[in-house]
PLY file of the C-alpha trace (Angstrom):
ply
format ascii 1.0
element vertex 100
property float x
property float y
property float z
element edge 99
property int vertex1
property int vertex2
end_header
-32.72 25.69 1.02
-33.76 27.88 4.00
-35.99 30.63 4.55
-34.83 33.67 5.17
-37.43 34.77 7.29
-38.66 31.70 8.71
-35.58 29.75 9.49
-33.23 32.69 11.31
-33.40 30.78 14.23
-31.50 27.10 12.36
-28.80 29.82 10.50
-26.36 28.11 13.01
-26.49 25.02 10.89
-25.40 26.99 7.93
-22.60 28.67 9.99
-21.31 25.34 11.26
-21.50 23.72 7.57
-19.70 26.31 6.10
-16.90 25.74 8.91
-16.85 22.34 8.36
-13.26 20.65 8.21
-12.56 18.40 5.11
-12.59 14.82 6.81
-9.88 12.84 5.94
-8.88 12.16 2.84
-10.92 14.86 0.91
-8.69 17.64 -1.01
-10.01 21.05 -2.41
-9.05 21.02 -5.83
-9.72 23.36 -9.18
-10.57 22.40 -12.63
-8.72 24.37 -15.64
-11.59 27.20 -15.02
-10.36 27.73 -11.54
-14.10 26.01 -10.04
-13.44 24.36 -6.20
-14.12 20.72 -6.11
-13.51 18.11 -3.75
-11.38 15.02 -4.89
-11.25 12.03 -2.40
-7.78 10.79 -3.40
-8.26 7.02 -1.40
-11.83 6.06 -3.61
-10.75 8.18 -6.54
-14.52 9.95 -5.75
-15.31 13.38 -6.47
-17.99 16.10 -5.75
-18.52 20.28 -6.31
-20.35 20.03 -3.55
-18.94 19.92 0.44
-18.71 16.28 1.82
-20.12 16.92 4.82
-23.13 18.72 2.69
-25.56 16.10 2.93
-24.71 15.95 6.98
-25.80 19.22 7.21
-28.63 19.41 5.19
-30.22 16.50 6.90
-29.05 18.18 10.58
-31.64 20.99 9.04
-34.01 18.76 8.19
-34.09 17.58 10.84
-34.36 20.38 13.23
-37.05 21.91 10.89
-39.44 19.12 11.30
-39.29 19.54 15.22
-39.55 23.20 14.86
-43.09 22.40 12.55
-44.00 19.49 15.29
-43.43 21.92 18.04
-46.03 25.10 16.11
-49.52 24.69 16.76
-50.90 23.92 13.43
-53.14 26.65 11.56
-54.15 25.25 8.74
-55.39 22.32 7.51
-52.27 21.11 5.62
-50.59 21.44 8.70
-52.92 19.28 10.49
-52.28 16.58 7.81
-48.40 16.52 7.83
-48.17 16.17 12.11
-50.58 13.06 11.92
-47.75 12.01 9.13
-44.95 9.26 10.69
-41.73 11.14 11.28
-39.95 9.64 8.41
-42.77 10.92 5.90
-42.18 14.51 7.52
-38.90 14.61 6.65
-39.68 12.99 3.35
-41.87 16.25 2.94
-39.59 18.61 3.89
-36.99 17.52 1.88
-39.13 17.56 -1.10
-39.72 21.03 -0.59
-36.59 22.20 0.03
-35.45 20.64 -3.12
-38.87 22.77 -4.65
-37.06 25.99 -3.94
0 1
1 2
2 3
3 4
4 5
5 6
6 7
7 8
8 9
9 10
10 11
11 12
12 13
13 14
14 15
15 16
16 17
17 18
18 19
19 20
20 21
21 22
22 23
23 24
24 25
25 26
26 27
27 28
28 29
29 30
30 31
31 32
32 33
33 34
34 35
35 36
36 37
37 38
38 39
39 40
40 41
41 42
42 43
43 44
44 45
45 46
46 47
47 48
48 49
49 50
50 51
51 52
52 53
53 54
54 55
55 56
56 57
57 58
58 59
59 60
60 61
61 62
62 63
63 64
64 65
65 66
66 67
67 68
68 69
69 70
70 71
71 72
72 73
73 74
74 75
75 76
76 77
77 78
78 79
79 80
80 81
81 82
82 83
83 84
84 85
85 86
86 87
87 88
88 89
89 90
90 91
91 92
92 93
93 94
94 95
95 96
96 97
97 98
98 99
């Protein structure tokens, strides 16, 4: 997930995601404990989470590994994930947002 502290500045992604229309044809629906879930009534697919989730989590992503391309590095570690190809970045980052 994000960072608090670190990732004020890529909150708009959360904002948007949490605005985020149902596409077509997703429903909200609740299970006999009253718990949102999201019922695709063409496929017969569901999901508790958002279908637009993933969209926005990779949107973040995304923007976080330009944000850590655009920094100076400090350390080390640092050094070692810019010389990384792009794909492998995000590969990274995704790992450890998964971590926390």
């Amino acid at each position: 997930g994000m960072d608090l502290a670190e990732d004020r500045d890529l909150f708009w992604i959360a904002k948007e995601g949490l605005k985020a229309p149902l596409p077509e044809p997703w429903k909200p629906c609740k299970n006999g404990k009253e718990e949102v879930y999201y019922f695709n009534f063409e496929t017969g697919e569901s999901t508790w989470e958002h279908p637009c989730d993933q969209y926005y989590k990779q949107m973040y992503q995304e923007e976080k590994v330009k944000k850590v391309v655009g920094r100076k590095p400090k350390h080390n570690l640092a050094k070692q994930f810019l010389k990384l190809p792009e794909s492998k970045q995000a590969e990274k980052l995704k790992l450890e947002t998964e971590v926390k």
